[in-house]
GULUMZA-860574 format. One line per 8 residues: number of its first residue (from 1); for each residue x, y, z of C-alpha. Coordinates in steps of 0.5 Angstrom, whole numbers, always signed. Example, Ala and Ser with C-alpha at 12.3 -4.5 7.8 and 13.67 -1.06 7.14 Angstrom:
<pts>
1) +25,-9,+16 | +27,-2,+14
</pts>
This chain:
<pts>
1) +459,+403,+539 | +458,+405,+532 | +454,+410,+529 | +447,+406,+526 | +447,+406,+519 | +440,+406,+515 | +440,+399,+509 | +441,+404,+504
9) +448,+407,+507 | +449,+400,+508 | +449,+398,+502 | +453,+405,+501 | +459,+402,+506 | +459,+396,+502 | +460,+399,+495 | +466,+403,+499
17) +469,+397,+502 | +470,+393,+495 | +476,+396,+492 | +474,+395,+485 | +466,+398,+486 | +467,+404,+483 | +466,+411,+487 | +459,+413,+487
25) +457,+419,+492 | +456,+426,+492 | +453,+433,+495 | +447,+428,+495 | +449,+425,+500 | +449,+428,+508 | +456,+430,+512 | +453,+426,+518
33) +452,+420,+513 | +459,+421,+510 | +461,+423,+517 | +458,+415,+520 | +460,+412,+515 | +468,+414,+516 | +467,+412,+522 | +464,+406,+520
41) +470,+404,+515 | +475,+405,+521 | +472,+400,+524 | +471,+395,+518 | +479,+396,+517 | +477,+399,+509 | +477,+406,+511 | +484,+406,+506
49) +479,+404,+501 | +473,+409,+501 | +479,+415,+503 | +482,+414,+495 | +475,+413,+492 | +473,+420,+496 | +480,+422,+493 | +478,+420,+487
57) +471,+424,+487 | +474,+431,+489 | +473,+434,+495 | +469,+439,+492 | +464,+434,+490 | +462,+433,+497 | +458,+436,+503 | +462,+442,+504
65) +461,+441,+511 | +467,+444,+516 | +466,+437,+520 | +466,+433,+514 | +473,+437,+512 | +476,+437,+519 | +475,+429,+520 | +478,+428,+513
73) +484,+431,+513 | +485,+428,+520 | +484,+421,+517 | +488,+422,+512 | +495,+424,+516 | +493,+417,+520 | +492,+414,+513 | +499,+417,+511
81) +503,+415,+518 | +499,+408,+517 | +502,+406,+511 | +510,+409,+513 | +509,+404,+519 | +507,+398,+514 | +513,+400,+509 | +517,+400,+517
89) +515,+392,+519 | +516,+390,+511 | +523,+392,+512 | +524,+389,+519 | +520,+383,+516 | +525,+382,+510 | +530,+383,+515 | +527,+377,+519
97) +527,+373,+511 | +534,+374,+510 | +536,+372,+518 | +532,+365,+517 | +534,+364,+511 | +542,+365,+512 | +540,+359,+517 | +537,+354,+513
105) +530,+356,+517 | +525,+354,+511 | +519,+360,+511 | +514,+365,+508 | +510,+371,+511 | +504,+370,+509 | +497,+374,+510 | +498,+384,+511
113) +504,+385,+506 | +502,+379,+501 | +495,+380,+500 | +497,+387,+499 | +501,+386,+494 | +498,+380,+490 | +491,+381,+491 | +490,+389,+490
121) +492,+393,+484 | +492,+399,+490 | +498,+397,+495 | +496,+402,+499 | +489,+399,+500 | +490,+394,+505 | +495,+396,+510 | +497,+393,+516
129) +499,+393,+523 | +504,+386,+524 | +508,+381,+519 | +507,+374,+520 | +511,+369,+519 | +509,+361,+518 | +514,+356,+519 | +515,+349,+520
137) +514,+347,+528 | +520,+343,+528 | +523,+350,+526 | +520,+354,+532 | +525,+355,+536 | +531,+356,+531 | +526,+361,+529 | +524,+364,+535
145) +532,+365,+536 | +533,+369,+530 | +527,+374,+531 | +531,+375,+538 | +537,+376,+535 | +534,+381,+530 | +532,+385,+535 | +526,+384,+539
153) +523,+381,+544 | +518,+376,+546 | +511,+380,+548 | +507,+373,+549 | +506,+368,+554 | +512,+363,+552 | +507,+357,+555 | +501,+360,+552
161) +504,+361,+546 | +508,+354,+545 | +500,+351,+546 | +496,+356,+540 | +503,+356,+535 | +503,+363,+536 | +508,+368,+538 | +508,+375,+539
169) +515,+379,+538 | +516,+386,+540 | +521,+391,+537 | +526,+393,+543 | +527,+400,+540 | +520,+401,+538 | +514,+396,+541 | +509,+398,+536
177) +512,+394,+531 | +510,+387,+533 | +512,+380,+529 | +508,+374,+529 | +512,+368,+529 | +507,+362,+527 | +507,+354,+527 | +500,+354,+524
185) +494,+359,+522 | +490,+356,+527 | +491,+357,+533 | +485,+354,+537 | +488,+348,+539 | +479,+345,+539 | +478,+346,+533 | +485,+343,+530
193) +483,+337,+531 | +480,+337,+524 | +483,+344,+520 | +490,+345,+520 | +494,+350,+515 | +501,+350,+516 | +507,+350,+512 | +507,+344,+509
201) +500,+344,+508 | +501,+351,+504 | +507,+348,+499 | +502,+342,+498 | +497,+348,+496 | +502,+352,+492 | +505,+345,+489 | +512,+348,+487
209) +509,+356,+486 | +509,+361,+491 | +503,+365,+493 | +498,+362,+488 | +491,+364,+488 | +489,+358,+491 | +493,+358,+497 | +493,+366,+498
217) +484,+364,+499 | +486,+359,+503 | +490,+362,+508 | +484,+368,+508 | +478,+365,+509 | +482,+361,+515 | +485,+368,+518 | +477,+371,+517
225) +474,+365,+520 | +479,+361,+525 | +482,+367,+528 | +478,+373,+528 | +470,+370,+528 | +468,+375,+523 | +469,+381,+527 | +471,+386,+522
233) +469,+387,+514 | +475,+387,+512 | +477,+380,+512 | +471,+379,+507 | +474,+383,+503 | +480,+379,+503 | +477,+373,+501 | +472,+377,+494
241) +479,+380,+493 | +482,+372,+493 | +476,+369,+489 | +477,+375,+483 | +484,+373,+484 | +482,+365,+481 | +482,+366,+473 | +481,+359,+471
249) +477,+352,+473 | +484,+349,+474 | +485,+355,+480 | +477,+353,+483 | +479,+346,+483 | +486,+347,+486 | +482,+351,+491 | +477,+346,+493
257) +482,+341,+493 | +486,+345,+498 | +479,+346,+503 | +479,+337,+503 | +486,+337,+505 | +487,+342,+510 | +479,+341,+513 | +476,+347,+511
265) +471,+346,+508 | +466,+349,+513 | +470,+355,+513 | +470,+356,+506 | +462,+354,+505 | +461,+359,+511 | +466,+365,+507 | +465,+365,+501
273) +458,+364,+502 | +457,+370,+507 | +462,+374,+502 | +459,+373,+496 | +452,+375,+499 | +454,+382,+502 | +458,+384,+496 | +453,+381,+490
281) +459,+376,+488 | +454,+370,+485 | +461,+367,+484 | +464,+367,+491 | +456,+364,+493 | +458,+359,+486 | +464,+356,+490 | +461,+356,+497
289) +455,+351,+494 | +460,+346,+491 | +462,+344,+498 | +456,+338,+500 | +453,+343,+506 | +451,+338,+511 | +449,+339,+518 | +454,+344,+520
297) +454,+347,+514 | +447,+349,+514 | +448,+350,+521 | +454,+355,+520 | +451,+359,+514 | +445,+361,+518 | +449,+364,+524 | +454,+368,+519
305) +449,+373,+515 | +451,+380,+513 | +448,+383,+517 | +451,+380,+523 | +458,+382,+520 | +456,+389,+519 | +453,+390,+525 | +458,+387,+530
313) +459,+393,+533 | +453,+396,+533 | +446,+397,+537 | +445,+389,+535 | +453,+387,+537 | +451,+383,+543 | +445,+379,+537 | +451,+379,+533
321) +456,+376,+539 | +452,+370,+540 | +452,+369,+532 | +460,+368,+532 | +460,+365,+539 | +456,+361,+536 | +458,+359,+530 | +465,+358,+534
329) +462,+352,+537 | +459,+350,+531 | +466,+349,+528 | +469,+346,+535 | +464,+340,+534 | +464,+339,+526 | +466,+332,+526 | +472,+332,+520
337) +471,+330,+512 | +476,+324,+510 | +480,+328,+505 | +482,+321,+499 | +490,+319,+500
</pts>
């Protein structure tokens, strides 16, 4: 369980968590609530974020508490390892790259190594732990057949895996470094009855580009929303990095477009909205309300708060597993908008 936060420290972790937030904290501010807070982060996946904004603050401007500066210096050997294995997977997923398209195998790696690079002016901002690939699923087993030959092995239930249009490769050699092999982004089979965003549907979005704004927030808010419920601020993050990333009326309509033909505009009401609340993003709230809210929307809205995000693993995470089960529900159930032919 994570250390509780007042509001006010809450507010403290939000102003860490956004990359462009300005850092603001100094020896006013206790070791325990920076310790708390650190631990905080961790969790959220935006620990990157706060260890460059305290870099950027100076260490003599804060508590000079040994603890505090025992933990800090632990954190930032992680924080190093961390970005060497995801220099370590982006080389073993342009090899993948290169291997499928020596084959003719139509791909893209979409969400860690992309949002990184497209989305924050830090790189180092938004590690990760895995690369993803997205192909065709008429492709999957070429696909599948190149990623052994380069060296890995499948750590997944092969059945399960044909089923969600998810597979997980393990290097050989060194098992941490794990490739994930995709058919579609939404990989419960409940909801993809109504929401859909695979290769296609992306080259549709990109309409002759590669990695536009509209897309790049598409695959964001399916990845916080259809695959990992809200668990951890991170994925908000994503998504007020891909909203800022949407410089013209042209790229909001690309994107509200792109949420009809792929079903998501449930997810993307939900969101953006959540986002737009938690880090005073009037513009992300403005996205989330040109979608026609009906019934589930409504519904939705009220489930997924700040507070239920913030709070997942706290003295409130059973409250706020039930909010995200279910809002899970809520999307099963949603009936599918006709999207114009």
């Amino acid at each position: 369980m994570l250390p509780s936060l007042a509001p006010a420290d809450e507010k403290l972790l939000l102003t860490f968590a956004d990359p462009e937030a300005p850092p603001a904290v100094g020896r006013d501010v206790a070791a325990a609530t920076l310790l708390a807070l650190l631990v905080n982060a961790e969790f959220h996946g935006v620990l990157p974020i706060m260890l460059r904004k305290l870099r950027e603050i100076g260490d003599a401007q804060l508590p000079q508490d040994a603890a505090l500066q025992r933990k800090l210096s632990e954190l930032r050997d992680e924080a190093t390892m961390a970005t060497g294995q995801s220099m370590l997977l982006q080389y073993h997923g342009d090899r993948i790259m290169k291997a499928l398209a020596a084959k003719g195998v139509p791909a893209r790696i979409v969400k860690g190594p992309v949002f990184a690079r497209k989305l924050y002016s830090q790189v180092a901002d938004r590690p990760f732990t895995d690369i993803d690939i997205l192909v065709d699923p008429a492709s999957i087993e070429e696909a599948n057949k190149t990623i052994r030959e380069c060296g890995f092995e499948l750590g997944s239930d092969e059945a399960k895996s044909h089923e969600l249009q998810e597979f997980k490769w393990l290097e050989k050699e060194n098992s941490s470094l794990l490739i994930e092999l995709h058919g579609n982004l939404v990989h419960d089979t409940g909801m993809r009855r109504r929401l859909s965003l695979g290769f296609r549907e992306l080259q549709a979005i990109d309409g002759g580009e590669t990695d536009t704004p509209a897309a790049l927030l598409t695959i964001a808010i399916v990845h916080a929303a259809g695959g990992h419920k809200f668990h951890r601020l991170q994925l908000c993050v994503d998504v007020l990095q891909g909203v800022r990333a949407l410089k013209s009326p042209r790229e909001d309509a690309r994107l509200l477009d792109a949420a009809r033909m792929t079903g998501i505009e449930l997810e993307l009401a939900t969101v953006l909205n959540v986002t737009g609340r938690l880090f005073g993003a009037p513009r992300a709230i403005e996205l989330a309300d040109r979608i026609k809210p009906d019934l589930s929307i409504r519904l939705a809205k009220w489930l997924i708060t700040g507070n239920m995000l913030l709070r997942v693993n706290s003295r409130e995470k059973l409250r706020s597993r039930l909010s995200r089960d279910a809002f899970r529900w809520v999307q099963r159930l949603a009936r599918p908008r006709p999207y114009p032919a």
